[in-house]
C-alpha positions as CSV (number, residue, x, y, z in Angstrom):
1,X,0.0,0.0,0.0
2,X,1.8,3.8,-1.0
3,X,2.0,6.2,1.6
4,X,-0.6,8.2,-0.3
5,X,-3.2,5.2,-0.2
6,X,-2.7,4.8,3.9
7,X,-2.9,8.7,4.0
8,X,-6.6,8.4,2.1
9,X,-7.4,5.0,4.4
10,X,-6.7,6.6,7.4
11,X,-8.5,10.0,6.7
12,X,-11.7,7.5,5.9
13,X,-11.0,5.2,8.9
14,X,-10.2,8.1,11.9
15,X,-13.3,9.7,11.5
16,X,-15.6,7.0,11.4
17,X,-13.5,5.4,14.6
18,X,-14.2,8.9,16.3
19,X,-17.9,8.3,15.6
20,X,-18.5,5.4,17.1
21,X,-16.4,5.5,20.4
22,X,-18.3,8.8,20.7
23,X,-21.6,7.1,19.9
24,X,-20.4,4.2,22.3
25,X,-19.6,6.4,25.2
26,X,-22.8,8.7,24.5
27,X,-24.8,5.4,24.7
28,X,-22.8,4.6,28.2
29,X,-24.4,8.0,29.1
30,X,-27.5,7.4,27.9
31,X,-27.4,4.5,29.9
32,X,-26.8,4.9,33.8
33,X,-27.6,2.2,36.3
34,X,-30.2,2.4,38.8
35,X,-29.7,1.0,42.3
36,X,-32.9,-0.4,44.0
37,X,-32.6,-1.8,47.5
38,X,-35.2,-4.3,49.4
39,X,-34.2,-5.9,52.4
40,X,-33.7,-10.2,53.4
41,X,-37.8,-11.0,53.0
42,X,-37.8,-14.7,52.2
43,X,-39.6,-15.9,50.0
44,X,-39.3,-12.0,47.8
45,X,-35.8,-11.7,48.5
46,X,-33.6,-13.9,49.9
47,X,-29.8,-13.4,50.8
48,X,-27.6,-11.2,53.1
49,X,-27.4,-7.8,54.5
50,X,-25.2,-5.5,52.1
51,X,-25.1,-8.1,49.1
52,X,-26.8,-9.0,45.9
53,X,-30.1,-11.0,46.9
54,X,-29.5,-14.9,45.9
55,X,-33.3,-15.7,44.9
56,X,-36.8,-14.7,45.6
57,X,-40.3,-13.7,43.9
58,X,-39.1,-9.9,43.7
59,X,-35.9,-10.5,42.2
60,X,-37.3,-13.0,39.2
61,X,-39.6,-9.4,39.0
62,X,-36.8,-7.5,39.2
63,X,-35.1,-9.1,36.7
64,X,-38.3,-9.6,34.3
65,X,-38.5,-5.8,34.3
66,X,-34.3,-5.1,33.6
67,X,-34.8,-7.2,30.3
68,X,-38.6,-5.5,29.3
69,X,-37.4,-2.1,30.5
70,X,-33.8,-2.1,28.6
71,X,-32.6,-0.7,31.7
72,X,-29.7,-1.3,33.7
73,X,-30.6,-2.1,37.0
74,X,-29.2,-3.3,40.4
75,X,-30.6,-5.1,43.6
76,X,-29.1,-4.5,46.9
77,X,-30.1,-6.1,50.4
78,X,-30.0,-3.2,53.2
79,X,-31.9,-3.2,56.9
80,X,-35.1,-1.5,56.3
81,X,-35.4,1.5,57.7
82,X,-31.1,2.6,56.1
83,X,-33.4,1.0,52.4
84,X,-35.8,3.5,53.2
85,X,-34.2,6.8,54.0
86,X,-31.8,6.2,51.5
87,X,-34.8,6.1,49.0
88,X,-35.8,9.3,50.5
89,X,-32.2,10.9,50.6
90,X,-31.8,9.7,46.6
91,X,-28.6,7.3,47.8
92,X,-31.1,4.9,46.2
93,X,-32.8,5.0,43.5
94,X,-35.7,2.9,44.8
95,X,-37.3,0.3,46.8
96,X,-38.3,-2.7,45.0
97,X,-41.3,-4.1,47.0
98,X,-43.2,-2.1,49.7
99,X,-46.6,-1.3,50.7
100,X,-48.1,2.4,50.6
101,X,-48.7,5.1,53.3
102,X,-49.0,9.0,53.4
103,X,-45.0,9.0,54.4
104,X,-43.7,7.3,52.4
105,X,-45.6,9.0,49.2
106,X,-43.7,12.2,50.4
107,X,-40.5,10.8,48.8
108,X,-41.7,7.7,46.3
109,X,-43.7,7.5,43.5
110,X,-45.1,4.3,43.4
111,X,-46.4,2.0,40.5
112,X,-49.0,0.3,39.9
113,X,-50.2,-2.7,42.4
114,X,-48.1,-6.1,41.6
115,X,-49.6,-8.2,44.5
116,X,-51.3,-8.4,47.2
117,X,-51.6,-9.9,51.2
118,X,-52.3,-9.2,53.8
119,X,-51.3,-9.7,57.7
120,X,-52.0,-12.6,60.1
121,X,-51.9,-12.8,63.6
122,X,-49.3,-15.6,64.5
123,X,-49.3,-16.9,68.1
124,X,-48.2,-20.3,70.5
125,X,-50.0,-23.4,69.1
126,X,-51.1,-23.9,72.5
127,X,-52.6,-20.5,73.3
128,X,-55.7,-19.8,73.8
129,X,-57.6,-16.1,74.0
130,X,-60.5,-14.8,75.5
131,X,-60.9,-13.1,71.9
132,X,-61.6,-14.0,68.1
133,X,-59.5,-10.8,67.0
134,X,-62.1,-9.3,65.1
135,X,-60.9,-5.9,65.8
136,X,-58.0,-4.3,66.9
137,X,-59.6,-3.7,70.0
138,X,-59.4,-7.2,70.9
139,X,-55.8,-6.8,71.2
140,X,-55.9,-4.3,74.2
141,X,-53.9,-5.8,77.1
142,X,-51.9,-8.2,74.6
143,X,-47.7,-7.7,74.0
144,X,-47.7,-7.2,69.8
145,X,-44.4,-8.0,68.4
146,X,-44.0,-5.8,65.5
147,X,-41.3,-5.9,62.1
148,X,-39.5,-2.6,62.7
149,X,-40.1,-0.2,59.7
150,X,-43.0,-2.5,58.5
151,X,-46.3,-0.4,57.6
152,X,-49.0,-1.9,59.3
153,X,-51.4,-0.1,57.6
154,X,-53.5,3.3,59.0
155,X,-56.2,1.4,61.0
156,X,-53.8,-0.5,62.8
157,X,-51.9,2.8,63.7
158,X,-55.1,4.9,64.5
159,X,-56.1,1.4,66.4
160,X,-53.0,2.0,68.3
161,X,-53.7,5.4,69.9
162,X,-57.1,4.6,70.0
163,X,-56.8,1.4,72.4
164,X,-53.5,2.4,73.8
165,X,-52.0,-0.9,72.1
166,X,-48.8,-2.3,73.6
167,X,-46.6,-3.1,70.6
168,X,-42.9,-3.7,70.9
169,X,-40.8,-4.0,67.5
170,X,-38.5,-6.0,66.9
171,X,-35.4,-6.1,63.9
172,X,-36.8,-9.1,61.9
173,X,-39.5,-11.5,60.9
174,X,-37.4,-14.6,62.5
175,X,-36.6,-12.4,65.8
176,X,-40.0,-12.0,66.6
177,X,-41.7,-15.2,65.9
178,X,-38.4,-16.9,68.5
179,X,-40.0,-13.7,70.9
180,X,-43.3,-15.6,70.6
181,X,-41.9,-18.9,71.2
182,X,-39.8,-17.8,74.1
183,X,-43.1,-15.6,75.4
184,X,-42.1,-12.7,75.3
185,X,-44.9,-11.4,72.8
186,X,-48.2,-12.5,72.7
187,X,-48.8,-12.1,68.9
188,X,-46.9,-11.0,66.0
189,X,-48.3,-9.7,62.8
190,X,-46.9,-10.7,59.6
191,X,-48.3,-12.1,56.6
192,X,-48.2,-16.0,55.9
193,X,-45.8,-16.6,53.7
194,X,-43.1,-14.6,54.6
195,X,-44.2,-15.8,58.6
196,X,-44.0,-19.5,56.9
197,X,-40.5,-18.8,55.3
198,X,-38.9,-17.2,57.9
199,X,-38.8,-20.7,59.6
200,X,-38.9,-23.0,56.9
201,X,-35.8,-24.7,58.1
202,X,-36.6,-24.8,62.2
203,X,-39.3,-27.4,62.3
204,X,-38.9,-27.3,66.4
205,X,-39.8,-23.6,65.9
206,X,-42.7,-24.2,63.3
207,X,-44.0,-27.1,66.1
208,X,-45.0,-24.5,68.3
209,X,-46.6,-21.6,66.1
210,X,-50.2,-21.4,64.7
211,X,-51.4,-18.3,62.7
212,X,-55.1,-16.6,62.7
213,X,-57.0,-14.4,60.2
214,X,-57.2,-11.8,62.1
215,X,-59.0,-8.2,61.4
216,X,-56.2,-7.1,58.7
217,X,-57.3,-6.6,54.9
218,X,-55.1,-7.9,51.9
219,X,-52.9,-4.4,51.1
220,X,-51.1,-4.1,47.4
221,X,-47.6,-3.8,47.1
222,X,-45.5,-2.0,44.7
223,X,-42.4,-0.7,43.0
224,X,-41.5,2.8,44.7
225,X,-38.8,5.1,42.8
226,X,-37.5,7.7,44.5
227,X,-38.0,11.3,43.8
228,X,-34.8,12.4,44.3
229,X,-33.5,10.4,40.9
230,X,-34.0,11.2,38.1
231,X,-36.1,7.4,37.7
232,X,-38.9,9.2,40.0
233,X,-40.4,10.3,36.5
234,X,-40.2,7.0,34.7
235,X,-43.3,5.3,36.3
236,X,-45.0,5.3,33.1
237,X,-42.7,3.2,31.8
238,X,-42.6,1.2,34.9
239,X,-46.5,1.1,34.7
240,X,-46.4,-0.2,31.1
241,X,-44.3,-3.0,31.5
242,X,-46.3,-4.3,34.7
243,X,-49.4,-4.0,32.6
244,X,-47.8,-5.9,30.2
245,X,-46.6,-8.6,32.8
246,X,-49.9,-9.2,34.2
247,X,-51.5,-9.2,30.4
248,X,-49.2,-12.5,29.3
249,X,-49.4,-14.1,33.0
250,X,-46.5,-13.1,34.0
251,X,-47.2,-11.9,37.6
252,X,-49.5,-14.5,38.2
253,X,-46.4,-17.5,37.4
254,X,-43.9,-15.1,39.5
255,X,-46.1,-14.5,42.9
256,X,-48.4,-18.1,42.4
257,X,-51.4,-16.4,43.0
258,X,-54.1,-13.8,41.9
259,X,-52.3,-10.1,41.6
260,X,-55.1,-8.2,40.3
């Protein structure tokens, strides 16, 4: 090849080698990852505290939506409440399965419903009360082991003032249901599956427990993105690919059950 030939190759070839890196990096741009953060909720998420979850109904979702969405996306286990104001404080760019109330709309926008449950009253096999649990009224006088940073709904909170409730939180699902065993709750409020999960592998533990209906309501759950990223106005786009999820049965094979 003459010199003169590489000189005309190379003025062809430069330019259109400038092009596409700058198309390539402008893509990159175009393209930032969103971190999302749920905390260990067996069976939705299941893994460890500051790590990638390993499996679970939210993260098949999760996962379902990167590939619809074209998005890049990453799922991070955190304690609840640092997964929440983290959310809030944009650290995060949102939360990937959580119930609604009036605080946290202040810093989420949330998407449409993907499922639904709703809360049971779990307690010593061989307890017996006085009451059906109806109401929350029948639970004045009663020690209620709460999930810390859980939403138990606005009833249950206006329940609490009302009745003076006794409720003492504690840091996780499994913590609280070894509280009941031990006695030192009464009751603990969480809904069946994850209740059931949370001692799949302590059969001694699961020997002792029972679980009633109880006066709570199936609540919907849903994706919330934060509005302090920039993903807080993409819930169109979130919406649309839910839609499309419960349209083809999607949902329903992901959660094993009705999530209309």
């Amino acid at each position: 090849m003459t010199h003169t030939l590489r000189r005309f190759v190379r003025s062809i070839l430069m330019p259109l080698l400038a092009a596409l890196s700058f198309h390539s990096a402008a893509n990159d741009q175009r393209q930032p990852t969103y971190r999302f953060c749920e905390d260990p909720w067996a069976p939705y998420t299941v893994g460890e505290i500051s790590m990638p979850p390993k499996a679970g109904m939210a993260v098949e979702l999760f996962e379902e939506l990167e590939q619809r969405l074209d998005m890049t996306l990453h799922l991070r286990l955190l304690p609840w409440k640092r997964c929440l104001l983290w959310a809030k404080e944009g650290k995060y760019d949102g939360v990937m399965l959580l119930t609604r109330n009036k605080d946290r709309s202040r810093y989420l926008n949330f998407t449409v419903a993907i499922h639904q449950d709703a809360n049971v009253v779990w307690a010593l096999k061989d307890r017996t009360f006085e009451r059906d649990f109806r109401t929350f009224k029948d639970f004045q006088g009663l020690r209620i082991g709460l999930t810390e940073g859980f939403n138990y709904g606005e009833a249950f909170d206006q329940a609490v003032e009302e009745y003076r409730l006794k409720v003492d939180p504690g840091p996780t699902i499994l913590s609280n249901l070894l509280r009941l065993a031990l006695g030192r709750i009464d009751v603990f409020f969480v809904n069946r599956v994850a209740g059931e999960s949370a001692i799949e592998d302590r059969p001694n533990l699961r020997k002792k427990l029972t679980h009633h209906r109880g006066p709570f309501e199936a609540v919907p759950f849903f994706i919330g993105l934060s509005k302090s990223s920039p993903i807080g106005e993409e819930v169109a786009r979130f919406d649309e690919a839910l839609e499309d999820m419960k349209q083809d049965g999607t949902i329903n094979r992901i959660f094993g059950t009705d999530s209309r």
